[in-house]
PAGURO-734011 format. One record per atom (N, C-alpha, C): residue number from 0; residue in one letter; atom name; x, z, y. Coordinates in steps of 0.001 Angstrom, whole numbers. Layout:
// PAGURO-734011
- NUM,A,CA,X,Z,Y $
...
***
This chain:
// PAGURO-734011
- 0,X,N,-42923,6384,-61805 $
- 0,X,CA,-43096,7643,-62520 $
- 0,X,C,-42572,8826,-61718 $
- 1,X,N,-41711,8608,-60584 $
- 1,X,CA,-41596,9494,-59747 $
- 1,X,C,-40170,10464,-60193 $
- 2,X,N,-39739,9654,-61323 $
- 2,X,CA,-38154,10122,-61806 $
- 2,X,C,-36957,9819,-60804 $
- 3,X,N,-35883,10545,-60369 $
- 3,X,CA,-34952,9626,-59634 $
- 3,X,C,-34343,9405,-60545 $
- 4,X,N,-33566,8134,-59852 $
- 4,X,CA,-32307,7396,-60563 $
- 4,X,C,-31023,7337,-60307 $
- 5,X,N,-30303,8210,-60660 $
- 5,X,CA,-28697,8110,-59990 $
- 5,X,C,-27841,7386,-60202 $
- 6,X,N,-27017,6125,-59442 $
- 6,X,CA,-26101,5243,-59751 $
- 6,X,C,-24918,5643,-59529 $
- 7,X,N,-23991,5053,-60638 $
- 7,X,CA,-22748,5870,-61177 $
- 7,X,C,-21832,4719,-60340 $
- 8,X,N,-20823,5070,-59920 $
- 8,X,CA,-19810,4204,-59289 $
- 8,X,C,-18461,4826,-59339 $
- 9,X,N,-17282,3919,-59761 $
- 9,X,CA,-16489,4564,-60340 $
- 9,X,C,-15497,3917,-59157 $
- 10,X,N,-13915,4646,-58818 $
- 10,X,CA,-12773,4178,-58108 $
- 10,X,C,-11769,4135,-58867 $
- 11,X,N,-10100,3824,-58815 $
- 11,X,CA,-8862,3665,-58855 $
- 11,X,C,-8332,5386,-57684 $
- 12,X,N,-7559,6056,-58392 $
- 12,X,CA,-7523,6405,-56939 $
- 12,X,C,-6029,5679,-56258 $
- 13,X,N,-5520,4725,-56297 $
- 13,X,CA,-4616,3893,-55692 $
- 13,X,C,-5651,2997,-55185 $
- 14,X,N,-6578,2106,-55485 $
- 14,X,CA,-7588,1245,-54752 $
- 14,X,C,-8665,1814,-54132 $
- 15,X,N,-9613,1574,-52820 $
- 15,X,CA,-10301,2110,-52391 $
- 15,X,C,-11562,835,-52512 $
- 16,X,N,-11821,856,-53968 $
- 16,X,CA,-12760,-592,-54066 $
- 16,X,C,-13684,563,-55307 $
- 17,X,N,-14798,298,-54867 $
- 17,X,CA,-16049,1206,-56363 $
- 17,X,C,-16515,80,-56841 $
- 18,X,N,-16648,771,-58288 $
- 18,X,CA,-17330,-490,-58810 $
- 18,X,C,-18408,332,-59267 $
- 19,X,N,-19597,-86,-59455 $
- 19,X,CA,-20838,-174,-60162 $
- 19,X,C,-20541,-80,-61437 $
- 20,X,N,-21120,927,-62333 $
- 20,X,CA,-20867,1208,-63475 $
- 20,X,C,-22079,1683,-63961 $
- 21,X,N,-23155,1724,-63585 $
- 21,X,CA,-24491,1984,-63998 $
- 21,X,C,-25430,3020,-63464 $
- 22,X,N,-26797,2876,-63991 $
- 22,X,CA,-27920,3973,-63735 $
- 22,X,C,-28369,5192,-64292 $
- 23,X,N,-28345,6307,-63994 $
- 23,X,CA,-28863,7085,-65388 $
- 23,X,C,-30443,7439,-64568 $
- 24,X,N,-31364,7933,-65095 $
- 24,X,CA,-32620,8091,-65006 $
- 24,X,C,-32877,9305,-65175 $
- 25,X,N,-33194,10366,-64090 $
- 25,X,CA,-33539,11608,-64160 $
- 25,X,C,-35156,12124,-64914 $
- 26,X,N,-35158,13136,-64922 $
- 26,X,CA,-35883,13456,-66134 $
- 26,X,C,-37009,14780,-64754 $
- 27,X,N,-37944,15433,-65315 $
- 27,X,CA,-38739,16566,-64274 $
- 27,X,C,-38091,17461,-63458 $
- 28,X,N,-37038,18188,-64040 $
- 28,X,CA,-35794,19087,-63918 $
- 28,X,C,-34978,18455,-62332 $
- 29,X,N,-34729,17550,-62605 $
- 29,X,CA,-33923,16417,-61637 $
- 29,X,C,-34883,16238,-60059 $
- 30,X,N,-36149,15821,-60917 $
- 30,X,CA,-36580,15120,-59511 $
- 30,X,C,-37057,16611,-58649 $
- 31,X,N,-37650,17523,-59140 $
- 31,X,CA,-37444,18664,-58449 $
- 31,X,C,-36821,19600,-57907 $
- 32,X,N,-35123,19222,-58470 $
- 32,X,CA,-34155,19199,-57542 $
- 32,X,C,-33810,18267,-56079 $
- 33,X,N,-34016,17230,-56513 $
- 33,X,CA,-33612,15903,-55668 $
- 33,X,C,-34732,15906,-54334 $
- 34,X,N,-35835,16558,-54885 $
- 34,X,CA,-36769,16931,-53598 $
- 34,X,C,-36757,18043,-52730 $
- 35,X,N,-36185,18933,-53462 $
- 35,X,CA,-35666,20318,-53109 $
- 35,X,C,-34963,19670,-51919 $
- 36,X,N,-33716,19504,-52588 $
- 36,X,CA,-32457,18943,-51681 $
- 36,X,C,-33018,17698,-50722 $
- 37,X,N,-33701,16750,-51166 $
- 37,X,CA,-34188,16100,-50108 $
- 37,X,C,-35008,16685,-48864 $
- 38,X,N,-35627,17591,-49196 $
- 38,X,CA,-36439,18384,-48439 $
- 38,X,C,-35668,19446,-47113 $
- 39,X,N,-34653,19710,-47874 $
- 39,X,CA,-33410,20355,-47009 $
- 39,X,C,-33959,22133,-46742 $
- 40,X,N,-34852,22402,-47241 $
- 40,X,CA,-35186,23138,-46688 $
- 40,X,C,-33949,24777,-47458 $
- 41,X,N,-33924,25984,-47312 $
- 41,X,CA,-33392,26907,-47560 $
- 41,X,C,-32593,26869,-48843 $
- 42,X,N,-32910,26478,-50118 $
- 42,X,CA,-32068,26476,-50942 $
- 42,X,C,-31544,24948,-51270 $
- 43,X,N,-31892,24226,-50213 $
- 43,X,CA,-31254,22762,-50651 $
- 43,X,C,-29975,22385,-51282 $
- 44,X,N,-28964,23919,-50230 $
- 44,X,CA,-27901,23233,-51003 $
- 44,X,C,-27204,24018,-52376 $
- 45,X,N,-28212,25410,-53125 $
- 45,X,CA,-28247,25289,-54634 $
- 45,X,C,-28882,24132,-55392 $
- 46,X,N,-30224,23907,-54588 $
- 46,X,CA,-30422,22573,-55551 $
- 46,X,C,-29436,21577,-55969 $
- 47,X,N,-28730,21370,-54527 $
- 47,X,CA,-27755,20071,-54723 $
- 47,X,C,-26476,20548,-56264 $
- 48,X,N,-26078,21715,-55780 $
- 48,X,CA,-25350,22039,-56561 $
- 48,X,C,-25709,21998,-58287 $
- 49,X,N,-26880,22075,-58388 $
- 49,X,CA,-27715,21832,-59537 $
- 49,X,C,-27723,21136,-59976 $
- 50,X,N,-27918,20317,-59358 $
- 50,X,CA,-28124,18709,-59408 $
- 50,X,C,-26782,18001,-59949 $
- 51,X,N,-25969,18293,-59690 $
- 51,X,CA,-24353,18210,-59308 $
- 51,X,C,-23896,18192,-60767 $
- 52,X,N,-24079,19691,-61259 $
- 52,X,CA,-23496,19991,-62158 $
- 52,X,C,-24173,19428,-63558 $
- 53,X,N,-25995,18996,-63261 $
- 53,X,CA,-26550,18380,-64444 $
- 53,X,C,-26161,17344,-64853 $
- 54,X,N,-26011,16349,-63782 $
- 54,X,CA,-25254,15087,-63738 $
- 54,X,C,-23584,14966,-64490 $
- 55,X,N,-22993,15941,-63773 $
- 55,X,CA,-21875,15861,-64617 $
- 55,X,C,-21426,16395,-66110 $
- 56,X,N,-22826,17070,-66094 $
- 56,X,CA,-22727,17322,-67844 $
- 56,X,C,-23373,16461,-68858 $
- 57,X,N,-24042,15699,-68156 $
- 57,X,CA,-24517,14705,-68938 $
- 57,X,C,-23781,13445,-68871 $
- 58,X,N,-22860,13432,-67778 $
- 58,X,CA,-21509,12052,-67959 $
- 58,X,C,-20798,12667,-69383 $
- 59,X,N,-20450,14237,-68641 $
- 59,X,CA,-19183,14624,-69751 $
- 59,X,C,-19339,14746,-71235 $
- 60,X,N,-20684,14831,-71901 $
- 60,X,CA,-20930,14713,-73293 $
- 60,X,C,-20578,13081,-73535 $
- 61,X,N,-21033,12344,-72903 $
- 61,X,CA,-20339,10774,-73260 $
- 61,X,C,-19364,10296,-72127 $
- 62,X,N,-18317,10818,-72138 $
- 62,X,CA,-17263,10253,-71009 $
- 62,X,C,-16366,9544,-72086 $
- 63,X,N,-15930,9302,-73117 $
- 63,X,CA,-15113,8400,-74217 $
- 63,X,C,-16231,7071,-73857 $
- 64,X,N,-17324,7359,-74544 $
- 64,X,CA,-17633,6017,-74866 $
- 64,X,C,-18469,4932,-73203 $
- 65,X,N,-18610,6251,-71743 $
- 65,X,CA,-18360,6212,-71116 $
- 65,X,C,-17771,4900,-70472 $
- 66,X,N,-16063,5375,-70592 $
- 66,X,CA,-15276,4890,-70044 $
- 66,X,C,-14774,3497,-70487 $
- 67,X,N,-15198,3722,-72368 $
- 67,X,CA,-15033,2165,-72999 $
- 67,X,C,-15995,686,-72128 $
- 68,X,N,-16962,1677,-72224 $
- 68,X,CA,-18013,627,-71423 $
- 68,X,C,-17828,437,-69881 $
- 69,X,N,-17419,1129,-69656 $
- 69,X,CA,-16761,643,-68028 $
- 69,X,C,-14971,-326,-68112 $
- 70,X,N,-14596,-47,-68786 $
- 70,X,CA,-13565,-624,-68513 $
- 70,X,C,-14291,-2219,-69217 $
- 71,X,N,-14555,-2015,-70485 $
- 71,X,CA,-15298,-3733,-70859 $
- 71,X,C,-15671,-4378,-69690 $
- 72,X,N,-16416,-3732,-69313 $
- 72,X,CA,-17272,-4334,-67066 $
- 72,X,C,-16106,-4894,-66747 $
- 73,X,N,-15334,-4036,-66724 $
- 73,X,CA,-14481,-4553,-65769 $
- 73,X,C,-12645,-3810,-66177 $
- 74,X,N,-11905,-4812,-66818 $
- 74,X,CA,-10820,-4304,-68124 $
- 74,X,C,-9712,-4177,-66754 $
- 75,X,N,-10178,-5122,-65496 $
- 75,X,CA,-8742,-4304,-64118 $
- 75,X,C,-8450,-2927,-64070 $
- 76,X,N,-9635,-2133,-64793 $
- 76,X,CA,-9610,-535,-64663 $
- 76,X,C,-9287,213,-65806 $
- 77,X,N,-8523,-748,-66597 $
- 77,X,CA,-7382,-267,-68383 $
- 77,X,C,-7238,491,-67932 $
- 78,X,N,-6047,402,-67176 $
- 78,X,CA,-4469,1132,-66873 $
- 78,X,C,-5046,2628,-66019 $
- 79,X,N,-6302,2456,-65568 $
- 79,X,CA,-6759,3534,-64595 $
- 79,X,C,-7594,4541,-65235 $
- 80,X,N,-7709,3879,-66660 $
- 80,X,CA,-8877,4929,-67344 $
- 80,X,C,-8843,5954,-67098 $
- 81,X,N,-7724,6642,-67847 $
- 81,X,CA,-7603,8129,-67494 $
- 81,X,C,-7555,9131,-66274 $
- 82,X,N,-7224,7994,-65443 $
- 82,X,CA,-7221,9166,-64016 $
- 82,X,C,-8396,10073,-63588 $
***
């Protein structure tokens, strides 16, 4: 469908190990950023920044239930939730 897909990977910052924590699936908005910026050409790096900030607003409306589901993956990363 020509959507990108961005994979989420999370750290410790005392461990230097990522774990895989999932996919989210970009939407029209996205992939015409992601080509922008892939493309490199003159405003690549507002796109990126675009890009940047869509992504992290769409973690930050679900970062609670988020983080429940990442730590379930993987419960070594309790104690690290909050960082």
């Amino acid at each position: 469908d020509g959507f990108p897909v961005f994979n989420l990977f999370v750290r410790t910052k005392r461990a230097n190990v990522w774990y895989p924590c999932g996919s989210f699936k970009g939407d029209e908005r996205s992939a015409a950023l992601a080509k922008s910026y892939a493309d490199g050409g003159m405003l690549s790096g507002i796109s990126k920044k675009q890009l940047d900030g869509g992504i992290a607003g769409s973690l930050w409306q679900d970062q609670d239930r988020l983080k429940e589901s990442i730590v379930r993956s993987f419960p070594q990363l309790k104690k690290s939730k909050n960082e």
